[in-house]
C-alpha positions as CSV (number, residue, x, y, z in Angstrom):
1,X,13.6,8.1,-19.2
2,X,12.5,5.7,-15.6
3,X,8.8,5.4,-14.9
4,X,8.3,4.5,-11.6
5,X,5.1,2.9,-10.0
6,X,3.4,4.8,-6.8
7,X,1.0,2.7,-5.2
8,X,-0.9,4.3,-1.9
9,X,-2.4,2.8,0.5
10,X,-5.8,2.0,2.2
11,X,-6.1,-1.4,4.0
12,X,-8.7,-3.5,2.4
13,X,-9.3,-1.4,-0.4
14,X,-6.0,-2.1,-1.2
15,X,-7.8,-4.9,-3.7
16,X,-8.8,-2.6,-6.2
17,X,-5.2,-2.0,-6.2
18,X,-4.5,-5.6,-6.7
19,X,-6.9,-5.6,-9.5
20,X,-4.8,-2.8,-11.4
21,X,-2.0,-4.8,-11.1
22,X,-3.5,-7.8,-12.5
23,X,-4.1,-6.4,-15.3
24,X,-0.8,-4.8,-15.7
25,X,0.7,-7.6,-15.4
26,X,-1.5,-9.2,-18.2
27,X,-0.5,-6.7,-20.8
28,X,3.3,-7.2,-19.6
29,X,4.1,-3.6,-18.4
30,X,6.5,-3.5,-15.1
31,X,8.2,-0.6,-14.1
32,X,11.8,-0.2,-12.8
33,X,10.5,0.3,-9.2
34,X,7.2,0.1,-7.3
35,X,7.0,2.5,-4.5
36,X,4.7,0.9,-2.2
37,X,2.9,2.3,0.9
38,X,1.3,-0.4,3.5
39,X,-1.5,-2.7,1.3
40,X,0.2,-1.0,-1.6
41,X,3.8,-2.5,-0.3
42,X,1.6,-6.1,0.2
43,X,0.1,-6.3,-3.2
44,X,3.3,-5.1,-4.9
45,X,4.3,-8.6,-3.4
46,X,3.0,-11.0,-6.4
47,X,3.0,-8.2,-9.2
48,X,6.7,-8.0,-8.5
49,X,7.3,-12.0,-8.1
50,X,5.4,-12.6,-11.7
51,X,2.5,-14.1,-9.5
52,X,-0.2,-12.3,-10.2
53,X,-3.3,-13.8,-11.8
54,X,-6.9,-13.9,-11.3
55,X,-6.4,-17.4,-10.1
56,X,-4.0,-16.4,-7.7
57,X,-5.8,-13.3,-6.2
58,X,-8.9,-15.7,-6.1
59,X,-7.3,-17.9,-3.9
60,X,-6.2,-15.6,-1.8
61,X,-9.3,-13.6,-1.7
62,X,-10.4,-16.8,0.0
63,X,-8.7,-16.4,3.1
64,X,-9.9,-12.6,3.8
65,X,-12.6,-13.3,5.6
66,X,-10.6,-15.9,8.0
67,X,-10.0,-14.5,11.7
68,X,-6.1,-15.4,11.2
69,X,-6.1,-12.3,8.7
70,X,-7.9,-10.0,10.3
71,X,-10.1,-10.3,13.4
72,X,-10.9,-8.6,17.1
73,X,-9.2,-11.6,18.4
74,X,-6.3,-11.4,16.9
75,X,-5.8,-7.5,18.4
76,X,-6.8,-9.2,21.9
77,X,-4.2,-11.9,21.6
78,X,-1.5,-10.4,19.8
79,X,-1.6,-6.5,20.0
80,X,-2.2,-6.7,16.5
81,X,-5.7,-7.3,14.4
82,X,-3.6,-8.0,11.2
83,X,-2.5,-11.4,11.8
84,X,1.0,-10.8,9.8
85,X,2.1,-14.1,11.3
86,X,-0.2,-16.3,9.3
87,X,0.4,-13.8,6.8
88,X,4.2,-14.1,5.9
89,X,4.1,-17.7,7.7
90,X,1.3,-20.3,7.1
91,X,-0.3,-18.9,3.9
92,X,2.5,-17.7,2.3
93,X,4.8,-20.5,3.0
94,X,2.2,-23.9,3.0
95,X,-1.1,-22.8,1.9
96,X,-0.3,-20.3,-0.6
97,X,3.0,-20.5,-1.5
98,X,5.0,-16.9,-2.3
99,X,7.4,-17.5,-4.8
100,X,10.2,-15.6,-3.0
101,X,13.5,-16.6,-5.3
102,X,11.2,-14.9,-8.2
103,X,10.8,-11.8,-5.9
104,X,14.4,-11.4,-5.1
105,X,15.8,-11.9,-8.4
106,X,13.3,-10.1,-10.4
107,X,14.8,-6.7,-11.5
108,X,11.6,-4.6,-10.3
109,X,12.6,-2.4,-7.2
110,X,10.5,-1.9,-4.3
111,X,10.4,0.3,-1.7
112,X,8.6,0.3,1.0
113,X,7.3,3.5,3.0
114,X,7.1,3.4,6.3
115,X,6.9,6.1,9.1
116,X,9.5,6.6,11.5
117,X,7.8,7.3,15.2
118,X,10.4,9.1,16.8
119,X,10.7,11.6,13.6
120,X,7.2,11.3,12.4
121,X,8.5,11.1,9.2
122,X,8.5,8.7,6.0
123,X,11.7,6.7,5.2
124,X,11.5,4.1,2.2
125,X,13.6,0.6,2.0
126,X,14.6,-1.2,-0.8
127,X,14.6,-5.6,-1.4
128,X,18.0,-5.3,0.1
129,X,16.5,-5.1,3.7
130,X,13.6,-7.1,3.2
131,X,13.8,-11.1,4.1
132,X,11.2,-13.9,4.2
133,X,9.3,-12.0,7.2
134,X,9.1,-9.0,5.3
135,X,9.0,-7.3,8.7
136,X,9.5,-3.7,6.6
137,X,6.2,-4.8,4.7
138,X,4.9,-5.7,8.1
139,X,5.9,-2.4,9.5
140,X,4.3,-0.3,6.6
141,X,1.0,-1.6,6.9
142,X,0.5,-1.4,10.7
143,X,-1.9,0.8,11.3
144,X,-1.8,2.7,14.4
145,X,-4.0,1.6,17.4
146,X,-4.7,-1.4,16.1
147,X,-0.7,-2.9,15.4
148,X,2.3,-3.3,17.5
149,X,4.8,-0.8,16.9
150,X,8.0,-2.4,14.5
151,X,11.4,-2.0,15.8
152,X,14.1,-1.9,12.5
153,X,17.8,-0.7,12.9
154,X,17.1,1.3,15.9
155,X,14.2,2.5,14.9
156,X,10.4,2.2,15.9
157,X,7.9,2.1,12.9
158,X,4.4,2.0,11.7
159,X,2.4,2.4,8.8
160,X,3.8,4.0,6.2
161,X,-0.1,5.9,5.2
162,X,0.6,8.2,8.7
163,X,3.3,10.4,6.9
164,X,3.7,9.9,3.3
165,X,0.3,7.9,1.9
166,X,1.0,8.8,-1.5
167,X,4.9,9.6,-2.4
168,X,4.6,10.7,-5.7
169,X,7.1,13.3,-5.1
170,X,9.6,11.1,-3.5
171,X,9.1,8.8,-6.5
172,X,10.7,11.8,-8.9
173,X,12.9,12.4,-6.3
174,X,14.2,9.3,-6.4
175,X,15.7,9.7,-10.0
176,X,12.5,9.2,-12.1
177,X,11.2,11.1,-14.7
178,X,7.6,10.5,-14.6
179,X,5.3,7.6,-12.5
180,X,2.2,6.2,-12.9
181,X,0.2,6.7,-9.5
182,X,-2.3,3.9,-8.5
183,X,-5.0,5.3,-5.7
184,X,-7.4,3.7,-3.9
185,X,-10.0,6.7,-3.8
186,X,-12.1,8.0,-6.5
187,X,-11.5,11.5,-8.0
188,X,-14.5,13.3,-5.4
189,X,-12.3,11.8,-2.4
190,X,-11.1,14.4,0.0
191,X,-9.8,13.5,3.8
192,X,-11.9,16.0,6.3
193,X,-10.1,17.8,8.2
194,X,-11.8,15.9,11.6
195,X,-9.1,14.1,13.4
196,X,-9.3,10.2,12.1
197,X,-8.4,9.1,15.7
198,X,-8.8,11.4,19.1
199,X,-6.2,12.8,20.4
200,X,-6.1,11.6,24.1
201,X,-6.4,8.2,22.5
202,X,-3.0,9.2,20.4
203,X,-1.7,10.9,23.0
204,X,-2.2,8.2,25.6
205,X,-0.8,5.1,23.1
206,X,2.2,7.4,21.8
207,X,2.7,9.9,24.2
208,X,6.3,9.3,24.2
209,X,6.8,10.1,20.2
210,X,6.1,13.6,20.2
211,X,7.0,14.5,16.8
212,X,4.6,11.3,15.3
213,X,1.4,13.2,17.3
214,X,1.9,16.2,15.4
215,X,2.5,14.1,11.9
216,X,-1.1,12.3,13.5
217,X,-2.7,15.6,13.8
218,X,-1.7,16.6,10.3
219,X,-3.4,13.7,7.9
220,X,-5.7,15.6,6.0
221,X,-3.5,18.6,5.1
222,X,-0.6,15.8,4.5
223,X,-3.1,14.0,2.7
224,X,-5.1,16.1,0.9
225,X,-1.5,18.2,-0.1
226,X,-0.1,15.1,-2.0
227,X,-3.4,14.1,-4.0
228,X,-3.0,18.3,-4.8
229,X,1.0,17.2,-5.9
230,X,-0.5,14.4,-7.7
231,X,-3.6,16.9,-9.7
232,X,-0.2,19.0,-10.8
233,X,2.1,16.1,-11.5
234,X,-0.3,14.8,-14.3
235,X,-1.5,18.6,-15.7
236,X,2.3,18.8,-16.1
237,X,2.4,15.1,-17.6
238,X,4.8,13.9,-15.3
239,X,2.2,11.9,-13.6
240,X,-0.3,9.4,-15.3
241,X,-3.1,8.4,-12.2
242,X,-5.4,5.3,-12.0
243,X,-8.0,5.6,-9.3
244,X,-11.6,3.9,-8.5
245,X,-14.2,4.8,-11.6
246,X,-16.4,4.5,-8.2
247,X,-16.0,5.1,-4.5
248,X,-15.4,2.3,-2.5
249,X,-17.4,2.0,-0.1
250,X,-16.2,0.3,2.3
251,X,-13.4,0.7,5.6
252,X,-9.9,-0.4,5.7
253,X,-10.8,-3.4,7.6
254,X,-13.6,-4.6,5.6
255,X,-13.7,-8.2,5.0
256,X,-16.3,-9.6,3.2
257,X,-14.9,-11.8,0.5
258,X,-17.9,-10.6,-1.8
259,X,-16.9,-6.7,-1.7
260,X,-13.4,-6.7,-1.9
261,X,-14.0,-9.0,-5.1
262,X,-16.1,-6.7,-6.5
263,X,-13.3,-4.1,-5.3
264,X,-10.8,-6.5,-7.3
265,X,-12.6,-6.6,-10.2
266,X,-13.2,-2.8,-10.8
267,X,-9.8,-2.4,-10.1
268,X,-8.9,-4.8,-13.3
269,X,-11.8,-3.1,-15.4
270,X,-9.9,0.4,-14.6
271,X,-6.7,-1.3,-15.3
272,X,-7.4,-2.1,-18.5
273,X,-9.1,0.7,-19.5
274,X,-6.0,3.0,-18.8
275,X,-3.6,0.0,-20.7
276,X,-3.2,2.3,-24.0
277,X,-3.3,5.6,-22.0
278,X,-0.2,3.9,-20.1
279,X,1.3,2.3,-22.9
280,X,1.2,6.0,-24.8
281,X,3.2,7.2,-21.9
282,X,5.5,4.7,-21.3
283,X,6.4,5.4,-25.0
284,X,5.5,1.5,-25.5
């Protein structure tokens, strides 16, 4: 039986994510492939190059606060507040250095979700189409309004979180059995139904991809529909779910080195609580 790994979304409280990881990674469980949407995608990154470590989220928990990450100026200059070109260049290549040959010969899968703009749909891509730039990683974590749009093969992209923020049924589509589901909201989480952005604003940035605007318009139902998928997936024991013990409190483009730490380590103390849960239903 395959086990795949779903792991959604959320921007900065994509840490507590990171945390889970960690501790996965300490008890030695990997899964066949990781299904990664936007932060998910990015901190599927060192689990998958046998990087991750306390010491190595540490250090890079030191540069979260640093403008080159994230910043006002960085949408003013580039288009773009993520600054994926320090990113994928300076830190991962000088001042933190990503371990790439261990990512592209490790036999974990990932693939990345990312949402098509002219279809308003979710499409996934394997390692096979990802390079040192990791534009597809890139792609499925720019948000919209705040990112440049990504053009791939024809096609123009953004974050993966707009169509398909948690594909737990794509993952058992995909040929597994069963997956374990890491979310970045606490059980009480539900999105409202309010519009997250307004739609003149929407309408005015993307007027030319239709199809994406009505995908826009439908994030809570699309949202709230998958965590419903995911409730029934894991009552049917196809699904096993690891999610904040507590709410994070916090927005996508928080920051501050101190709460996304504290984010990080919840996300280990969760980890490890689920390991014999997991272990149990990996059969391990």
């Amino acid at each position: 039986m395959s086990t795949g790994c779903v792991l959604e979304g959320g921007g900065m409280r994509g840490w507590y994510t990171s945390g889970v990881l960690t501790a996965l990674k300490e008890n030695g469980i990997f899964f066949p492939t990781v299904y990664g949407i936007s932060a998910g995608a990015f901190h599927a990154l060192p689990y998958i190059a046998g990087q991750i470590s306390r010491e190595y989220i540490r250090f890079l928990l030191h540069y979260a606060s640093d403008p080159r990450c994230i910043s006002k100026e960085n949408l003013s200059r580039t288009g773009s507040a993520f600054g994926f070109d320090f990113l994928f260049g300076e830190l991962f290549h000088h001042l933190l250095p990503f371990d790439y040959r261990a990512f592209f010969r490790s036999p974990v899968e990932l693939k990345v979700g990312v949402t098509d703009l002219k279809t308003g749909r979710a499409c996934f891509y394997g390692k096979t189409f990802l390079e040192e730039s990791f534009l597809l990683i890139r792609a499925s974590c720019s948000l919209p309004l705040v990112s440049n749009v990504i053009h791939f093969q024809g096609r123009d992209l953004l974050d993966g979180g707009c169509s398909n923020p948690i594909p737990a049924e794509y993952a058992l589509s995909d040929g597994n059995d069963r997956i374990v589901v890491v979310l970045t909201r606490d059980a009480s989480y539900r999105k409202s139904p309010e519009p997250e952005f307004p739609f003149s604003v929407l309408r005015e940035k993307y007027g030319n991809y239709p199809a994406f605007l009505r995908t826009m318009m439908r994030r809570s139902e699309i949202y709230n529909g998958e965590l419903d998928a995911c409730a029934r997936l894991e009552q049917e024991k196809r699904a096993l779910l690891v999610r904040p013990s507590t709410p994070i409190r916090f927005s996508r483009y928080e920051n501050d080195p101190r709460k996304l730490t504290a984010v990080y380590e919840m996300g280990i103390r969760d980890g490890k609580a689920k390991i014999p849960e997991i272990k149990a239903f990996l059969g391990i």
